[in-house]
DRENBAKE-208033 format. One line per field, with one value per atom (N, C-alpha, C, O, CB): x, y, z. Coordinates in nm, 4 decimals. Glycine has a CB too. Example, Ala and Ser with C-alpha at 12.3 -4.5 7.8 and 13.67 -1.06 7.14 Angstrom:
! residues 2
c1 <- [1.3190:1.2300:1.3200:1.4236:1.1308:1.2850:1.3670:1.2900:1.3409:1.4084]
c2 <- [-0.5690:-0.4500:-0.3300:-0.3319:-0.4473:-0.2250:-0.1060:0.0030:0.1138:-0.0598]
c3 <- [0.7800:0.7800:0.7800:0.8465:0.9046:0.7080:0.7140:0.7870:0.8039:0.5725]
This chain:
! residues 153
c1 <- [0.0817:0.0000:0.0871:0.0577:-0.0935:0.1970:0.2946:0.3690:0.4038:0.4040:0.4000:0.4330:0.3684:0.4103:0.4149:0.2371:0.0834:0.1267:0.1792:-0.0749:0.0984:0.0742:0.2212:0.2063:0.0996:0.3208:0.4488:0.4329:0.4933:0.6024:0.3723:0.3725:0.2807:0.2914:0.3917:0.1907:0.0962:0.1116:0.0622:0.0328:0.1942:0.2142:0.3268:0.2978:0.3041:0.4440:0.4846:0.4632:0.5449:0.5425:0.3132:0.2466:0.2012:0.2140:0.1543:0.1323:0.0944:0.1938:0.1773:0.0613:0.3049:0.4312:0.4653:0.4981:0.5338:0.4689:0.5262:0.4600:0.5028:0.5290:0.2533:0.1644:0.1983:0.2605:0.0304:0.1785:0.1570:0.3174:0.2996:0.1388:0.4025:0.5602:0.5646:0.6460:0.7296:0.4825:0.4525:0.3243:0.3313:0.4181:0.2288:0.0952:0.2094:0.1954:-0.0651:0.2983:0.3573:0.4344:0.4285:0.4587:0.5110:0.5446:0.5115:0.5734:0.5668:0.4107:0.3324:0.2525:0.2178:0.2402:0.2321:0.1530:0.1813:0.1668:-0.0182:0.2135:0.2542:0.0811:0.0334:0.4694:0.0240:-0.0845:-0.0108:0.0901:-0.1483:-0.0945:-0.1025:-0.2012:-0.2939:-0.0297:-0.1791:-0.2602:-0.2281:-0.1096:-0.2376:-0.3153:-0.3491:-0.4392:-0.5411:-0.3672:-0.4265:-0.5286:-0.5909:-0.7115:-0.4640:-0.5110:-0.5912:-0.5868:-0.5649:-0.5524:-0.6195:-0.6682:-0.7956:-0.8761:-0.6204:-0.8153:-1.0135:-1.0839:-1.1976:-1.0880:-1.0656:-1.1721:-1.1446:-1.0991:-1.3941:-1.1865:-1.1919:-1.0509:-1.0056:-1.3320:-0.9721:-0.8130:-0.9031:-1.0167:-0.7286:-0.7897:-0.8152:-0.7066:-0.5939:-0.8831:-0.7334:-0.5694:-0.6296:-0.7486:-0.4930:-0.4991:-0.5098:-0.3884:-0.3202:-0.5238:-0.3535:-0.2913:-0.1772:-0.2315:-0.4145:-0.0622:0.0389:0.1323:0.2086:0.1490:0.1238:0.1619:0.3298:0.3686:0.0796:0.4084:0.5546:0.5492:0.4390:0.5891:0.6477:0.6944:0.6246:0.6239:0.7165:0.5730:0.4413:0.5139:0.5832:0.2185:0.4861:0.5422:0.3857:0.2998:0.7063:0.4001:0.3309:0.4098:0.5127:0.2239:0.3310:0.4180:0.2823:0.1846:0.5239:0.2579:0.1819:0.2311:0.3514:0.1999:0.1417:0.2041:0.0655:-0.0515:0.2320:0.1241:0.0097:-0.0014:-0.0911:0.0355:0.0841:0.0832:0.0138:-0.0539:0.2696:0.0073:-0.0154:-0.0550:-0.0469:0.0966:-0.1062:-0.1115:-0.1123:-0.2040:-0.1527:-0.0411:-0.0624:-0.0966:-0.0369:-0.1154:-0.2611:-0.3448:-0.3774:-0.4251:-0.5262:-0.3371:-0.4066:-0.5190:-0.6038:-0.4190:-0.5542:-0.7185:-0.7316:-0.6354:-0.7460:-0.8270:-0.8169:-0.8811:-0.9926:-0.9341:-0.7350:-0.7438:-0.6763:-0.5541:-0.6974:-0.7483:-0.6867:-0.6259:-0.5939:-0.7759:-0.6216:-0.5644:-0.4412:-0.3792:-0.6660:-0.3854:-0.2736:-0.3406:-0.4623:-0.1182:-0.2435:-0.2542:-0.1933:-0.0924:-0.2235:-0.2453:-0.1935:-0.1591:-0.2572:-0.2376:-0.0461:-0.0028:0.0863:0.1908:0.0909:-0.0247:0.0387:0.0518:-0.0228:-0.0087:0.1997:0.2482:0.3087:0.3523:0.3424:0.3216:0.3984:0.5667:0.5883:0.3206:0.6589:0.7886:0.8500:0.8496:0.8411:0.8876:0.9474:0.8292:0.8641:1.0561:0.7048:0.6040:0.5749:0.6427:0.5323:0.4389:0.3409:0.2393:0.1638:0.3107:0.1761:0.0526:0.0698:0.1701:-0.0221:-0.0712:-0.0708:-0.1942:-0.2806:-0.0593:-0.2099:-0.3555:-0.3319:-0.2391:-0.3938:-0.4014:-0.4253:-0.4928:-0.5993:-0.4137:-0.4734:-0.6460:-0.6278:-0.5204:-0.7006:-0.7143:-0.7700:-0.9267:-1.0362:-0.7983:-0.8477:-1.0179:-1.1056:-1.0705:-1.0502:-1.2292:-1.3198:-1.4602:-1.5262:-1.3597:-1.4947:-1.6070:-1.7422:-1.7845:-1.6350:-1.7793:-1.9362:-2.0498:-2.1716:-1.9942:-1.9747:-2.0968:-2.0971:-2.0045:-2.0529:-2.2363:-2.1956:-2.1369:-2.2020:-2.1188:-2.0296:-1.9255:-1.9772:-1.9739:-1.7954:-2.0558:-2.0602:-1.9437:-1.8255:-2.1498:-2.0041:-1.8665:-1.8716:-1.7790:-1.8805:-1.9716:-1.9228:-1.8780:-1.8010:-2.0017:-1.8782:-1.8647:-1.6850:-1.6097:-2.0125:-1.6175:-1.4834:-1.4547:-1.4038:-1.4524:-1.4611:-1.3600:-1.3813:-1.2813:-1.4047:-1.5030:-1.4653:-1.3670:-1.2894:-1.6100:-1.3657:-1.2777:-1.1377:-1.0801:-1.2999:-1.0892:-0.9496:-0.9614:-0.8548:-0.9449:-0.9977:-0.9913:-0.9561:-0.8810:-1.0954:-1.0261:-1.0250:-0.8626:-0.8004:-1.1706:-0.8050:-0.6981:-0.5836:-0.4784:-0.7027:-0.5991:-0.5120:-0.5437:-0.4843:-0.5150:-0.6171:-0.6514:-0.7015:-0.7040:-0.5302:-0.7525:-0.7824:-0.9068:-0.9921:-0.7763:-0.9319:-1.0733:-1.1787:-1.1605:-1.1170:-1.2770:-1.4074:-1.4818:-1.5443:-1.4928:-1.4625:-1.5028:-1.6052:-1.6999:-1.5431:-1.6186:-1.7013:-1.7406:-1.6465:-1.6500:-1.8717:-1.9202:-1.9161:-1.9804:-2.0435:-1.8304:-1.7695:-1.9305:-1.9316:-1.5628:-2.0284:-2.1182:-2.0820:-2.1263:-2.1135:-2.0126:-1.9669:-1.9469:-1.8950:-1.8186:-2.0148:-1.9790:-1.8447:-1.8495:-1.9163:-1.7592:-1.6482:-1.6616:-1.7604:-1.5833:-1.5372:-1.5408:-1.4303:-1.3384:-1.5624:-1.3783:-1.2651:-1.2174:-1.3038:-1.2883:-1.1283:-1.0775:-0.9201:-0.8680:-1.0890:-0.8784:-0.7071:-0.6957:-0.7707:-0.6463:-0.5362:-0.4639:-0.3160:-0.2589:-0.4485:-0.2392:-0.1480:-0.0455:-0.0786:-0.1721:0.0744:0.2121:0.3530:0.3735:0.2234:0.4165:0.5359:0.5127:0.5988:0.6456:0.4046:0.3952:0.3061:0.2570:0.5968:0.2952:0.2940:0.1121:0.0950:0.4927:0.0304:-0.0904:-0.1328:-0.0769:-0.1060:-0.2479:-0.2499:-0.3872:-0.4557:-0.1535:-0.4252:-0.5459:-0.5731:-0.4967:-0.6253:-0.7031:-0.7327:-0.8897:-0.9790:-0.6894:-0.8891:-1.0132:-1.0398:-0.9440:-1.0071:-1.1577:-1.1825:-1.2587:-1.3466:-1.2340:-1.2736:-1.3825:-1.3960:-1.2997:-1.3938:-1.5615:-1.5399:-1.6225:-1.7374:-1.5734:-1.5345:-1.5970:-1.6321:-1.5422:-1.4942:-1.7797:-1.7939:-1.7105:-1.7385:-1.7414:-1.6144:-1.5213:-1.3686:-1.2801:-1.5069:-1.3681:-1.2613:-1.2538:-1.3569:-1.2648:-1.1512:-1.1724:-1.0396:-0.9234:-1.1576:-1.0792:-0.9336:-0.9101:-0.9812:-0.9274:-0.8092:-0.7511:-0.6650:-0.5619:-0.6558:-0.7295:-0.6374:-0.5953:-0.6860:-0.7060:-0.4344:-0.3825:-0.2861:-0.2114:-0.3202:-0.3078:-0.2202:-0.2159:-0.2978:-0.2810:-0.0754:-0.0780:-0.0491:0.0416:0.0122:-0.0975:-0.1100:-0.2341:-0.2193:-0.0072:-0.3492:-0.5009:-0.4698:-0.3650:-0.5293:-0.6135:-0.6239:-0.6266:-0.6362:-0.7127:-0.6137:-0.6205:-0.5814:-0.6651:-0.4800:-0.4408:-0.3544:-0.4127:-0.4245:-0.2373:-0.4489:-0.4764:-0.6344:-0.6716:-0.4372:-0.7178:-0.8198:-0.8149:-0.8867:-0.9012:-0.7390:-0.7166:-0.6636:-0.7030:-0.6153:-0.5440:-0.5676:-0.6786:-0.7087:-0.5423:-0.7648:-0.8252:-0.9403:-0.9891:-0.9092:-0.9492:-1.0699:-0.9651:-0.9872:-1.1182:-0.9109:-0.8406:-0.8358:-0.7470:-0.6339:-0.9132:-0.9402:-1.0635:-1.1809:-0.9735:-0.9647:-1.0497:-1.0724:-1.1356:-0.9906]
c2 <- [-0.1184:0.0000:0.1263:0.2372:-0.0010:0.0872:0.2144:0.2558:0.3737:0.1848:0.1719:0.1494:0.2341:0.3457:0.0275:0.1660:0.2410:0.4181:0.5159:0.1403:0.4025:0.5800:0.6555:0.7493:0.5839:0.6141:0.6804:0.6764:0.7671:0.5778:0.5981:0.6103:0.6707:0.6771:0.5298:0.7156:0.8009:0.9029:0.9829:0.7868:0.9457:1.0727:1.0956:1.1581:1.0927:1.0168:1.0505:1.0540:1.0965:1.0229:0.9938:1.0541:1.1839:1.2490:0.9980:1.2200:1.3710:1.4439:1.5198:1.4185:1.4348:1.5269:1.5659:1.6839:1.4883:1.4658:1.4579:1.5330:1.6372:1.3396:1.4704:1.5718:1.7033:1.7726:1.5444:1.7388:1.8586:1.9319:2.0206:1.8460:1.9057:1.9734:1.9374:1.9851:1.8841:1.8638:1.8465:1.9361:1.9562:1.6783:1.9866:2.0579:2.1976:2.2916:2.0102:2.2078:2.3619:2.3786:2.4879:2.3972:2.2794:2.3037:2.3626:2.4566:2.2451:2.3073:2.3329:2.4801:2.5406:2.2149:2.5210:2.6664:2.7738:2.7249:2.6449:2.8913:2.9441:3.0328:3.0398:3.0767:3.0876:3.1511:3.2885:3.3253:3.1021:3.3619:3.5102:3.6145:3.6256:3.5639:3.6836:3.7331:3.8998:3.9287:3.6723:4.0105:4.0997:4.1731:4.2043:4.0833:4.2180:4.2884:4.4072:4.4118:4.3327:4.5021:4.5924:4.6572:4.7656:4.6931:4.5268:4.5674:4.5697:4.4775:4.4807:4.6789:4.6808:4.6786:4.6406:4.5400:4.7061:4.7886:4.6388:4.6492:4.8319:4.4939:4.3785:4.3056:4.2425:4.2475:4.3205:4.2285:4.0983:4.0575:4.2382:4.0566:3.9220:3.8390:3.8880:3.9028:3.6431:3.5741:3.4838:3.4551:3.5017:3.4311:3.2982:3.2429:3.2901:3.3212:3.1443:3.0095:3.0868:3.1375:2.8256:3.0858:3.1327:3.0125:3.0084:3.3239:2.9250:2.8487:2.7988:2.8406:2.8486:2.7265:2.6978:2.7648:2.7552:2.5010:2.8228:2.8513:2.9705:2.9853:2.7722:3.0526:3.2010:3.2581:3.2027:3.1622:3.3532:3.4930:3.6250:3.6454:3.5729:3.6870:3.8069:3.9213:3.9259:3.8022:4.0380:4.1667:4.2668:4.1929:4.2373:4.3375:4.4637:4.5794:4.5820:4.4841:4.6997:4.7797:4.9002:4.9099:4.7366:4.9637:5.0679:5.2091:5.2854:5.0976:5.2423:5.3679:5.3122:5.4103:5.4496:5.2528:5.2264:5.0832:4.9862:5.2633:5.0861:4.9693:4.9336:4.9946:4.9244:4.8103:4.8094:4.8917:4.9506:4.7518:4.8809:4.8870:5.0846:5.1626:4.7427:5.1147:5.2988:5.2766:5.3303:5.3772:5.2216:5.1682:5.2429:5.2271:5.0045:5.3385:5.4331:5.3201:5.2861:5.5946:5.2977:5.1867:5.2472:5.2434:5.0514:5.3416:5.3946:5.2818:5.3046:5.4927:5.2074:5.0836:5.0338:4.9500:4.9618:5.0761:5.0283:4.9071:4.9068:5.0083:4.7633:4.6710:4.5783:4.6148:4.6834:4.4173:4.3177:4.2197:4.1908:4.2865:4.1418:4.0842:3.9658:3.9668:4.2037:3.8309:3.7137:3.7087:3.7386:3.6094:3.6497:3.5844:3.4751:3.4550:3.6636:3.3729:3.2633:3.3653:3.4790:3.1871:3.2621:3.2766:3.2929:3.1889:3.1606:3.3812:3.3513:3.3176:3.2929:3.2313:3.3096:3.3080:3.3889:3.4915:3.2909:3.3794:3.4812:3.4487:3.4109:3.5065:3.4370:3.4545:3.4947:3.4900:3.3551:3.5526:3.6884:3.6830:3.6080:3.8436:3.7301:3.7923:3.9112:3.9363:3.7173:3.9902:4.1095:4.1437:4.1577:4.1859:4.1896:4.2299:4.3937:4.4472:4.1473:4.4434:4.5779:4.6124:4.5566:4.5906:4.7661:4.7725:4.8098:4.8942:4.8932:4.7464:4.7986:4.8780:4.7930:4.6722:4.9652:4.9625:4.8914:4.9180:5.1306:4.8019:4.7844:4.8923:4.8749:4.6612:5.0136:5.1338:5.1369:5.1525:5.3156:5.1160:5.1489:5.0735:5.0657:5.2366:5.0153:4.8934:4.7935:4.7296:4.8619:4.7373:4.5962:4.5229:4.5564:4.5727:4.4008:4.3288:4.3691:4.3696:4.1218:4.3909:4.4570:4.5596:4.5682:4.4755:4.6456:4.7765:4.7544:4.8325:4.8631:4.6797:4.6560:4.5855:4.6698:4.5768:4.4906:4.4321:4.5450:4.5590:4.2553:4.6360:4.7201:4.8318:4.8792:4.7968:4.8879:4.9130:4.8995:4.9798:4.8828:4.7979:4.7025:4.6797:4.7358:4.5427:4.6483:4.6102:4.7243:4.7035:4.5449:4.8993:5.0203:5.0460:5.1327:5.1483:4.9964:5.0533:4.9657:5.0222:5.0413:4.8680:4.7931:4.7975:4.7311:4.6547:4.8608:4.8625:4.7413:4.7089:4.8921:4.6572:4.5261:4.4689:4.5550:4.4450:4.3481:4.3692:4.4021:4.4444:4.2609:4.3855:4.3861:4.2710:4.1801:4.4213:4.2917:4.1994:4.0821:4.1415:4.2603:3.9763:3.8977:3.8102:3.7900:3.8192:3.7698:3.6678:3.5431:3.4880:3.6851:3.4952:3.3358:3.2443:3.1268:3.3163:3.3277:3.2065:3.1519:3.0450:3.0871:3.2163:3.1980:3.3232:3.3410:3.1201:3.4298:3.5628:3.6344:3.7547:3.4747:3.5779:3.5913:3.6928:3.6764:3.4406:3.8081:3.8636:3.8319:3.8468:3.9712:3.7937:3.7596:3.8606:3.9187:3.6148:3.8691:3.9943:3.9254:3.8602:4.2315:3.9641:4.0182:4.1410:4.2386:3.9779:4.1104:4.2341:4.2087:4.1233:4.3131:4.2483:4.2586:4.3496:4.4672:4.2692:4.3106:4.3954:4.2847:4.1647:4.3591:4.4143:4.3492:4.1973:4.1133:4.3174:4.1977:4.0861:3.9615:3.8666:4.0093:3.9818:3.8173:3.9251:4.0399:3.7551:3.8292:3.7869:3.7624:3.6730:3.6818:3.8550:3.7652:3.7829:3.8831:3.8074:3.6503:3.6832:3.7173:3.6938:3.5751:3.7789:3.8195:3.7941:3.8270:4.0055:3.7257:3.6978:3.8075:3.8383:3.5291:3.8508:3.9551:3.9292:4.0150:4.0578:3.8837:3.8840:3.9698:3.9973:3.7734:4.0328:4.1194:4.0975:4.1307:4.2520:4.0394:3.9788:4.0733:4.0985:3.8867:4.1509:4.2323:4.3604:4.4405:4.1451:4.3834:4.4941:4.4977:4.5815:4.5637:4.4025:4.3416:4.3433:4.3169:4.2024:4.3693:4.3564:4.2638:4.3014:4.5460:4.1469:4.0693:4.0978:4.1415:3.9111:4.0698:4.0429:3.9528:3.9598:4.1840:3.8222:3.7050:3.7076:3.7043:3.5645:3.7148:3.7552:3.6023:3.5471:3.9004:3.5720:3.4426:3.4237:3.4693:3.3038:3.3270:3.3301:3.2017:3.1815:3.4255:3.0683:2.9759:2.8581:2.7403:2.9769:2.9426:2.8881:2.9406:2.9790:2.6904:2.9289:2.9758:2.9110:2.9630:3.0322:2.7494:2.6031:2.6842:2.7232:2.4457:2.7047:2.7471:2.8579:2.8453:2.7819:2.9642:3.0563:3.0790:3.1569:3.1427:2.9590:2.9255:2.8529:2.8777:2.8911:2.7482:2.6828:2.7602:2.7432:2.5661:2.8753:3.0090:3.0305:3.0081:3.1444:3.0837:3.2183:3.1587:3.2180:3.2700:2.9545:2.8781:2.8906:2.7849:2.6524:2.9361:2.9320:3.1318:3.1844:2.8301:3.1846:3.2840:3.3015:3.2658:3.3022:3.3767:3.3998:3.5240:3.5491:3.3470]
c3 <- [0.0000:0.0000:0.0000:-0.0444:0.1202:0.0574:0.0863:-0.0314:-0.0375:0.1979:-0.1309:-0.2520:-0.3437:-0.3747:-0.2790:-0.3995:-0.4207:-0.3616:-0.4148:-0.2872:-0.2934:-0.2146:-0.2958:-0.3742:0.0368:-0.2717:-0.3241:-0.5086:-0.5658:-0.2574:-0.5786:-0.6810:-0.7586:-0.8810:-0.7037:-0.6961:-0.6884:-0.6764:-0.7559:-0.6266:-0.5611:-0.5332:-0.7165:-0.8185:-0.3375:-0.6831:-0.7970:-0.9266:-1.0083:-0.7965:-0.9619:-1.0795:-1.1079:-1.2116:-1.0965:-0.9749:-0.9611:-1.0023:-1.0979:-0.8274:-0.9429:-0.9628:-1.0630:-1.0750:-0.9303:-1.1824:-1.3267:-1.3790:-1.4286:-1.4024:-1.3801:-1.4299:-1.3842:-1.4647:-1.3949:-1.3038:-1.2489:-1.3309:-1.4144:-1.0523:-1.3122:-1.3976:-1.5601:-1.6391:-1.3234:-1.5852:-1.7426:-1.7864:-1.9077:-1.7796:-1.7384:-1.7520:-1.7242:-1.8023:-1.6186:-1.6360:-1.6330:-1.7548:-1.8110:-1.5018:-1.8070:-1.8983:-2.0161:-2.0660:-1.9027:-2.0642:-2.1685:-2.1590:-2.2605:-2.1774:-2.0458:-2.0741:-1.9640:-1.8520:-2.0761:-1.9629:-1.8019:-1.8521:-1.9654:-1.7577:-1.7238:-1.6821:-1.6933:-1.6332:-1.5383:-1.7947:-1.7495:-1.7456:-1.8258:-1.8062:-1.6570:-1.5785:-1.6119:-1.5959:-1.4277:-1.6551:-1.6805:-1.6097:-1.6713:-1.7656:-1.4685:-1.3742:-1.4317:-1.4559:-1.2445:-1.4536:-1.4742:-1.6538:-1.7080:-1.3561:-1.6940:-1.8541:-1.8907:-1.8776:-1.9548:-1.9383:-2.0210:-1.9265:-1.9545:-2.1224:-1.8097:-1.7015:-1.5930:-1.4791:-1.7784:-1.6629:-1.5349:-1.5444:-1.4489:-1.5541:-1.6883:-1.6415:-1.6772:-1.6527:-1.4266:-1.7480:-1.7665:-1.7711:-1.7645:-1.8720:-1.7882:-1.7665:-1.8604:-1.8733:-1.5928:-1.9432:-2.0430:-2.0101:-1.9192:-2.2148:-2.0771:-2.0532:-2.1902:-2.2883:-2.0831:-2.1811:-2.3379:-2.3139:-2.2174:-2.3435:-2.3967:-2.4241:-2.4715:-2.5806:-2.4777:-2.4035:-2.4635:-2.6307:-2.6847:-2.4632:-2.7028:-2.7674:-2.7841:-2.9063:-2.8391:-2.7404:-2.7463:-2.6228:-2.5374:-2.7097:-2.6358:-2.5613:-2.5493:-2.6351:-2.6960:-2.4190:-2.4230:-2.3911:-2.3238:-2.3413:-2.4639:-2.4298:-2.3809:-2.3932:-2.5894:-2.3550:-2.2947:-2.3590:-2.3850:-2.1382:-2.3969:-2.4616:-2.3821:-2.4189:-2.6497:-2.2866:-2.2317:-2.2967:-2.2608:-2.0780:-2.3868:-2.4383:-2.6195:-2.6504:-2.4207:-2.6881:-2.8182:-2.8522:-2.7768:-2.8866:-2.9975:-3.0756:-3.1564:-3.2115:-3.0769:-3.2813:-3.4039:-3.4988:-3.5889:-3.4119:-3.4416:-3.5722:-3.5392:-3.6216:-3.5690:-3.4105:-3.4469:-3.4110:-3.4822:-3.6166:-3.3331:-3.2709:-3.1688:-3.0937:-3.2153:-3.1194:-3.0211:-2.8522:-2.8128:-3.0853:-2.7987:-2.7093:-2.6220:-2.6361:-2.7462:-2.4737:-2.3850:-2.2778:-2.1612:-2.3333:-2.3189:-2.2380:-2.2992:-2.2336:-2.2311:-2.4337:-2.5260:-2.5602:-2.5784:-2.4622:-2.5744:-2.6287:-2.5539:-2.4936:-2.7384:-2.5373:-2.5266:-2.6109:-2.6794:-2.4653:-2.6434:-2.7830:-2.7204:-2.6554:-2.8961:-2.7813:-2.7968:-2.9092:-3.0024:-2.7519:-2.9011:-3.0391:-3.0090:-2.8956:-3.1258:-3.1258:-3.1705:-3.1765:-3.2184:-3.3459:-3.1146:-3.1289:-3.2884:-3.3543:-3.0578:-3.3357:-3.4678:-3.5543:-3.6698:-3.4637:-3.5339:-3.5966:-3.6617:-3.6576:-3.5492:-3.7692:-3.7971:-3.7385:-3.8280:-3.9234:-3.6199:-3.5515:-3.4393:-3.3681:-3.5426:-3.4141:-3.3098:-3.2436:-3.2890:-3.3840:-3.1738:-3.0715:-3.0339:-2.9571:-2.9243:-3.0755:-2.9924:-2.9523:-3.0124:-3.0091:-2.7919:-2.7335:-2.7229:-2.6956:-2.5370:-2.7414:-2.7552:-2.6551:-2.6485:-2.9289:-2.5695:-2.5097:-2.6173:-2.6999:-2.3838:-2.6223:-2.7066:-2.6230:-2.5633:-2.8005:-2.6138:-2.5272:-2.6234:-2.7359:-2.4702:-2.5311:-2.5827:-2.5602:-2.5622:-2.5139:-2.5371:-2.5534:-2.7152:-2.7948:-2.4733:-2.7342:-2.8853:-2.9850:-3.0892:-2.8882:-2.9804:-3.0469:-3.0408:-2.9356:-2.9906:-3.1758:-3.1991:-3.2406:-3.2335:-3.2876:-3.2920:-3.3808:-3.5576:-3.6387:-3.3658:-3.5705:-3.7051:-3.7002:-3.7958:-3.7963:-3.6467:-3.6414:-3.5659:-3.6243:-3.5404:-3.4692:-3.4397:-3.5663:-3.6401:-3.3033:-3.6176:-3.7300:-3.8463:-3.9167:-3.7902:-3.8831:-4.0209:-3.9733:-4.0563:-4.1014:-3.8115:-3.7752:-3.8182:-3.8916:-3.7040:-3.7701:-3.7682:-3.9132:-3.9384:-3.6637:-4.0127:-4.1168:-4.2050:-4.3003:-4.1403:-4.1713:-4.2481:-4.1815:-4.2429:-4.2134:-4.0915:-4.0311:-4.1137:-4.1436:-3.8597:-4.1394:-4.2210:-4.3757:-4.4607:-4.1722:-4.3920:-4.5523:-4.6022:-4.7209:-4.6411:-4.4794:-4.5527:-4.6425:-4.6641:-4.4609:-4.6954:-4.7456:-4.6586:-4.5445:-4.8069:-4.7049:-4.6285:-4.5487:-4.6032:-4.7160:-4.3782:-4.3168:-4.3740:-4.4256:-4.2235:-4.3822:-4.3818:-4.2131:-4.1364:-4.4969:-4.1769:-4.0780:-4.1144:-4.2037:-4.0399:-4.0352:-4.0449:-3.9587:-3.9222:-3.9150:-3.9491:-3.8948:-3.7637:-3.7219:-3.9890:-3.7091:-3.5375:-3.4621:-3.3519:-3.5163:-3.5699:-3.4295:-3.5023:-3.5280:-3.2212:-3.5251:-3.5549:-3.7113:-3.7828:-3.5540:-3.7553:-3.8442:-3.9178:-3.8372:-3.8198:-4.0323:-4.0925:-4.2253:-4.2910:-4.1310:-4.2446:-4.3807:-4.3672:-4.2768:-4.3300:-4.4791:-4.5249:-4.5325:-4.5313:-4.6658:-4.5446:-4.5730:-4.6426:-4.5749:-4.4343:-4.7446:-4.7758:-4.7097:-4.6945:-4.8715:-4.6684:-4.5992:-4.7082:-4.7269:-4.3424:-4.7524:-4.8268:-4.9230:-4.9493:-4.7025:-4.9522:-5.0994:-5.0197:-5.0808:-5.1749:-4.8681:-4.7832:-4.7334:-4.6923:-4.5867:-4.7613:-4.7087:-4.5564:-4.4930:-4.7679:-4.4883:-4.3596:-4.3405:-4.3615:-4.2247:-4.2893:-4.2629:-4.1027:-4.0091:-4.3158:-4.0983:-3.9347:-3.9322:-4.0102:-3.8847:-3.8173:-3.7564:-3.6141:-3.5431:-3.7151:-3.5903:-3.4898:-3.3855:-3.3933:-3.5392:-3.3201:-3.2330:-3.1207:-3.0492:-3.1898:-3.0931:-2.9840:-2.8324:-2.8034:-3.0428:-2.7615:-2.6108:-2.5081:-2.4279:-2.5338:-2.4871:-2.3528:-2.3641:-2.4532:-2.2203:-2.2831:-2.3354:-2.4053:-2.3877:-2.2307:-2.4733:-2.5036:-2.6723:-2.7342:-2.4332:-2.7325:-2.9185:-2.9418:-2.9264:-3.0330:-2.9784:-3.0257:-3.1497:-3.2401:-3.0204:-3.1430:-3.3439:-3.3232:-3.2563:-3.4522:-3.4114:-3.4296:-3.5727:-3.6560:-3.3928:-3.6267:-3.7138:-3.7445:-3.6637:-3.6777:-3.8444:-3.8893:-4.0393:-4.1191:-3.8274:-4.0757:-4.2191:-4.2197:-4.3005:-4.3018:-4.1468:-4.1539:-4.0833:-4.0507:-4.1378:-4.0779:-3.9754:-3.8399:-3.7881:-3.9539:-3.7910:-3.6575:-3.5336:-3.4225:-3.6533:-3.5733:-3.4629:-3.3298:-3.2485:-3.5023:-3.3184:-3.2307:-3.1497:-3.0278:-3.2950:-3.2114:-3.1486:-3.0760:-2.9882:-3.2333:-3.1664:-3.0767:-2.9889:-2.8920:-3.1173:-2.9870:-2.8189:-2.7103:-2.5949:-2.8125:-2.7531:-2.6332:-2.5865:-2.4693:-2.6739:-2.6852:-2.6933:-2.5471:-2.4508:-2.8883:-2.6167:-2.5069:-2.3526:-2.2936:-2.5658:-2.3072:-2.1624:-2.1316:-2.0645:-2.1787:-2.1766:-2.1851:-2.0405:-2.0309:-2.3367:-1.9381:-1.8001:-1.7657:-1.6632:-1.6817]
């Protein structure tokens, strides 16, 4: 039984230092009025940017930006107020700021467009949560950046 109990415990252990591995928790208190935390995952990085952003999006909060390491994919969260601000109205936003096409509804809420920079294509998906405006930006699908986006607290 004593056996049992010790090998047990040392299963927990592994899990628990293998689950850290894979994602550190971050935590954003005082962004977009409530702060929020997601899961950024081994090879992804976050930066905070309180004075500016990307896109020229009038975001008195600056910007928060996950990215893939050496990647092209991104998240950016942006305050959006829901006074007023739907989701069409944030992605033609973000989309007039990048010169990109014209939003289309992916049938999930979600707004999608391109944009051309230096010859290379990207697409961006937008979604806008409560007070919050993402821009998910990738030039290879969005798998990745939707399994973030679901650890989103």
């Amino acid at each position: 039984m004593k056996n049992f109990l010790v090998l047990m415990l040392v299963l927990v252990l592994a899990l628990t230092f293998c689950a850290g591995a894979q994602a550190t928790v971050q935590t954003f208190n005082g962004f977009a009025v409530h702060g929020f935390s997601l899961d950024v995952p081994a090879g992804w990085f976050a930066s905070e940017n309180k004075d500016s952003n990307k896109f020229d999006f009038n975001s008195p909060d600056g910007s928060i930006t996950i990215a893939r390491m050496g990647g092209a994919e991104s998240i950016t969260f942006l305050y959006a107020s829901s006074e007023g601000l739907y989701e069409a109205t944030f992605a033609e936003a973000i989309a007039g700021l990048m010169n990109g096409s014209d939003p289309v509804e992916n049938g999930f809420g979600d707004f999608e467009f391109s944009y051309t920079k230096g010859g290379e294509k990207t697409n961006v998906l937008t979604r806008h949560i409560s007070h919050l405006g993402i821009v998910m930006e990738s030039k290879s699908g969005f798998d990745d950046i939707l399994s973030i986006l679901e650890t989103l607290n």
